[in-house]
N, C-alpha and C positions, 0 to 999 in steps of 0.2 A: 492202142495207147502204148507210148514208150515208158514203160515202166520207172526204168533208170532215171529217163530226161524230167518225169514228173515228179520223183520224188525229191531228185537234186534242188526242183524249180520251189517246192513246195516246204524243205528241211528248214528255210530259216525262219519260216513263219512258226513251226515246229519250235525250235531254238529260243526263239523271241516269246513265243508264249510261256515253253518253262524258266527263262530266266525271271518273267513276271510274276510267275506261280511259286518260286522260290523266296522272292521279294515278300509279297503277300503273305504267306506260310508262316514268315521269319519273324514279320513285323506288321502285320496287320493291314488288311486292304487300306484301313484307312491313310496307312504310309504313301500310297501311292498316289502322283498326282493328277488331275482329270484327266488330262489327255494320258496316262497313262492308263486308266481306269476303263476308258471309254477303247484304249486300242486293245484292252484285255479281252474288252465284250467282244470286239471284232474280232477279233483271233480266233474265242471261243469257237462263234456261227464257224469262221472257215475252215478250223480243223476239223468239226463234225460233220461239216459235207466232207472235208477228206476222209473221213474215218466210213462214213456211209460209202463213198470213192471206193475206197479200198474191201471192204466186206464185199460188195459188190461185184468188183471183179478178183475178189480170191487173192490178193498180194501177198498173202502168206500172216501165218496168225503172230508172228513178233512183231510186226508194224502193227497190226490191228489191234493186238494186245498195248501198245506204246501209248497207240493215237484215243483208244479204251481209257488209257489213264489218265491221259491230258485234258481230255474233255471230262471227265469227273471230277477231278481235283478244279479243271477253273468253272464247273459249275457250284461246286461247293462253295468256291469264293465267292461269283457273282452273287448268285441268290442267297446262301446265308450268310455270308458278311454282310447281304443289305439288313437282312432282319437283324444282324448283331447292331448295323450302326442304327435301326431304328430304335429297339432297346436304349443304344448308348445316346441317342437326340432323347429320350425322354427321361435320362437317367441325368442327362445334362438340365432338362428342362425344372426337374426337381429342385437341384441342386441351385441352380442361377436363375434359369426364368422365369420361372414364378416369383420371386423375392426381386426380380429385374421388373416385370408384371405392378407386382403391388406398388412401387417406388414412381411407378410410373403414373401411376392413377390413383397416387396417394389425397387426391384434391377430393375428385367423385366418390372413393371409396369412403373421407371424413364427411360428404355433404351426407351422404345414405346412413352414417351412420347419427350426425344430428339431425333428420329425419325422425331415424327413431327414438333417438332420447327423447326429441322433442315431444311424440306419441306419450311416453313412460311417465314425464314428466303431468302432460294433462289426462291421464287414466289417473296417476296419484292422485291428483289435487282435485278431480272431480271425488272420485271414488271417497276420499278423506272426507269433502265437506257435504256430499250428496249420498249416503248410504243406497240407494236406489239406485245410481250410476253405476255401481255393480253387475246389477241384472241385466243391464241394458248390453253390457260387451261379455259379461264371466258366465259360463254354462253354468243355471239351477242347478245342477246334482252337485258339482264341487261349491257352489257356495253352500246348500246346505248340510253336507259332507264337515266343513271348517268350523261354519257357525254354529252345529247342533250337534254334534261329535267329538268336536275338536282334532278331526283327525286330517292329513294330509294323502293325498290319492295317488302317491308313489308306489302304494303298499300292491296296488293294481301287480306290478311289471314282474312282481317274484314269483316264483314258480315258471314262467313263461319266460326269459330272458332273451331266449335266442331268437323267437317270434316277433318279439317285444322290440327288439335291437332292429330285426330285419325293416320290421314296420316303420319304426321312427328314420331310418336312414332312408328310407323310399319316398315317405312322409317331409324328411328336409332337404332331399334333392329333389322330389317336385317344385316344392317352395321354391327353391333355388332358380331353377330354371325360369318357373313364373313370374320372379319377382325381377332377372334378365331379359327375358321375354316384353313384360309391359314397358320396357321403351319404346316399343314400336304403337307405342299408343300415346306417341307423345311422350313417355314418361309418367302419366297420371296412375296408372296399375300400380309400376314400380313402386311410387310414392304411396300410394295407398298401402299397398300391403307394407313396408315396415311402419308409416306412419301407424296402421291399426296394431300391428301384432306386440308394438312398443304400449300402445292403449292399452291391451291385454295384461301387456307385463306388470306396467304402472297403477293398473287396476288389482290385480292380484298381489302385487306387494300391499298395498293399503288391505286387501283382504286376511291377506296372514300374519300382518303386522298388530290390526285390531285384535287379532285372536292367538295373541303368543306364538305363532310357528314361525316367524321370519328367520326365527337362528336354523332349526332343520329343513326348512325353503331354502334358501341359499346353501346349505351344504350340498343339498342337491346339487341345484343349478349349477354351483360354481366348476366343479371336473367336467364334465360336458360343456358348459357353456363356455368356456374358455375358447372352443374351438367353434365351436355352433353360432356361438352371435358373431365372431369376425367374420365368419363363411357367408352367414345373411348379408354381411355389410357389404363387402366384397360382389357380394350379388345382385346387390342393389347398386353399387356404384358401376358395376357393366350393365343396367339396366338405365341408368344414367348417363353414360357414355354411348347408347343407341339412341335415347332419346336427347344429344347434343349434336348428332350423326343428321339428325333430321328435322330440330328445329333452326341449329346455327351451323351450316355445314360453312359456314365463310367465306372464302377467295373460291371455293372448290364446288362442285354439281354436288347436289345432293346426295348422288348416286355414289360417288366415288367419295363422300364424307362417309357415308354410312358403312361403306365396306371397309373403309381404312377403320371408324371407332368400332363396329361390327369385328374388323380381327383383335382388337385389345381387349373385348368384351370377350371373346371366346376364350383365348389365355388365361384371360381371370378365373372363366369358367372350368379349366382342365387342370387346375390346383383346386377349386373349392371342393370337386365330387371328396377328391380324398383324406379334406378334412372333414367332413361329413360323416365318411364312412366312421372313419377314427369317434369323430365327437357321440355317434349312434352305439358304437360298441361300448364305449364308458356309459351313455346313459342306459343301457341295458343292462349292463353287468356290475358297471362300479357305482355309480351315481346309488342307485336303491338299497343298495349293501346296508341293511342295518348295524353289520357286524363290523362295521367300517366306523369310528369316529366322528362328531361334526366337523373338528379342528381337524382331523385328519384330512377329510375331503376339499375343505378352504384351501391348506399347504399345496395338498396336491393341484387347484384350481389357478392357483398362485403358479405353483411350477410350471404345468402347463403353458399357462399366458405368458409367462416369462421365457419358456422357449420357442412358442410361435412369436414373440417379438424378434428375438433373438435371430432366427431363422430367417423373416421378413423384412429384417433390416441389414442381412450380408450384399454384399457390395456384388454387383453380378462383375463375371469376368467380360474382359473385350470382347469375347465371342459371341458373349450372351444379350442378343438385342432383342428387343421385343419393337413389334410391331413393323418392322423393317420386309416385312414380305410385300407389303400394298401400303403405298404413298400415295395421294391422291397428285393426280398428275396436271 
């Protein structure tokens, strides 16, 4: 091999990769534009067969040593700059497409959520005029816990908190997932579980409201639930959105409704987990707090909901599109 005539042939490919690595270094891979990005990768692959080239036949250890640095520094960029920009796609995702997500599926998220008022509404008005319609949806041990003690079953979570918090956040992202999940049953799952667990609700207000506790009932609920019931809703209306994928796919195949509301229904879903988690760690910690106020925990319930509004109603930036991966064609 001519030493000379290969390095010369080989120096600008050399050249060309560290002016990109400089580029990159300076102002972030993501400065760079595809075809620039994609002739990095290529450079990489060919300066490290030149570098294996070169060990191989002994051209001396400052070329080895050079071509040693060239290929580290652009593997550093390629592979962790990818993880930085996937970081920065979910730090973007936070920020915009979630709040781009909700604005978009603001229709199915209000149907899932009168779904459930509508449940809340007929567990009250049974519960109210039917004392018996209690037993039939509220667990025996907490009605007679209310009705014969007068006490409320918060009192459970203390001592235990961080068990407590683990459990209930495992507990509402199950839920979650099942209650996205029963679209694919038509939508009757879906409906069912908020339609019942609104029954629940609307039953057990009329239970603690007969028995004086509605004021420390809601102090409860209200810090957690601020985040907890929009997250159900939210879950219910991408369970709604799979079962519109497959009852009304429209102009479009089935197949390709279902994946096009199937991706809007996931995006829903990679914002709910993490208000979950949040809404799990207030009901463990903060929610039970005896030493907490009732008025204190409303404010606080207040605030909250005022800043998931707040939050779910910022205007996504042009980059921020949702559901723009898969069109049905």
């Amino acid at each position: 091999m001519n030493i000379k005539r290969w390095i010369e042939r080989r120096e600008g490919s050399w050249r060309k990769l560290e002016q990109l690595l400089q580029r990159a270094e300076k102002k972030g891979l993501g400065r760079l534009s595809t075809p620039e990005v994609k002739e990095l990768a290529s450079l990489y692959r060919s300066v490290s067969a030149d570098l294996a080239r070169a060990r191989t036949a002994k051209l001396g250890q400052t070329l080895v040593q050079d071509l040693q640095s060239l290929t580290t520094r652009a593997y550093s960029q390629i592979y962790q700059g990818a993880r930085r920009q996937e970081w920065q796609g979910v730090w973007r995702f936070c920020l915009w497409g979630f709040p781009a997500a909700i604005q978009a599926n603001g229709g199915y998220i209000a149907l899932a959520t009168a779904i459930f008022l509508g449940g809340g509404l007929v567990g009250w008005w049974f519960a109210w005029q039917d004392p018996s319609f209690l037993r039939l949806v509220v667990p025996l041990g907490l009605i007679d816990l209310v009705q014969e003690e007068g006490e409320l079953w918060m009192g459970s979570i203390l001592g235990v908190e961080p068990m407590a918090s683990s459990n209930i956040m495992i507990n509402n992202i199950g839920v979650s997932f099942k209650t996205m999940a029963g679209g694919m049953t038509l939508g009757l799952l879906t409906v069912y579980i908020l339609f019942f667990n609104g029954l629940l609700i609307g039953a057990i207000a009329t239970l603690v409201g007969q028995n004086n506790l509605a004021l420390p009932f809601w102090a409860f609920v209200c810090p957690h639930g601020a985040l907890e019931l929009p997250a159900i809703f939210m879950a219910g209306g991408a369970g709604l959105l799979l079962a519109r994928g497959l009852l009304l796919p429209g102009r479009y195949g089935r197949r390709d409704a279902l994946k096009y509301y199937g991706l809007r229904a996931v995006q829903l879903m990679y914002g709910i987990v993490p208000l979950l988690v949040i809404a799990g760690t207030i009901e463990g910690f903060l929610s039970p707090n005896p030493g907490i106020p009732d008025i204190l925990k409303y404010l606080m319930g207040a605030a909250i909901f005022g800043g998931l509004v707040a939050y779910c109603s910022r205007q996504p930036q042009q980059t921020a599109t949702v559901d723009s991966d898969y069109r049905p064609q």
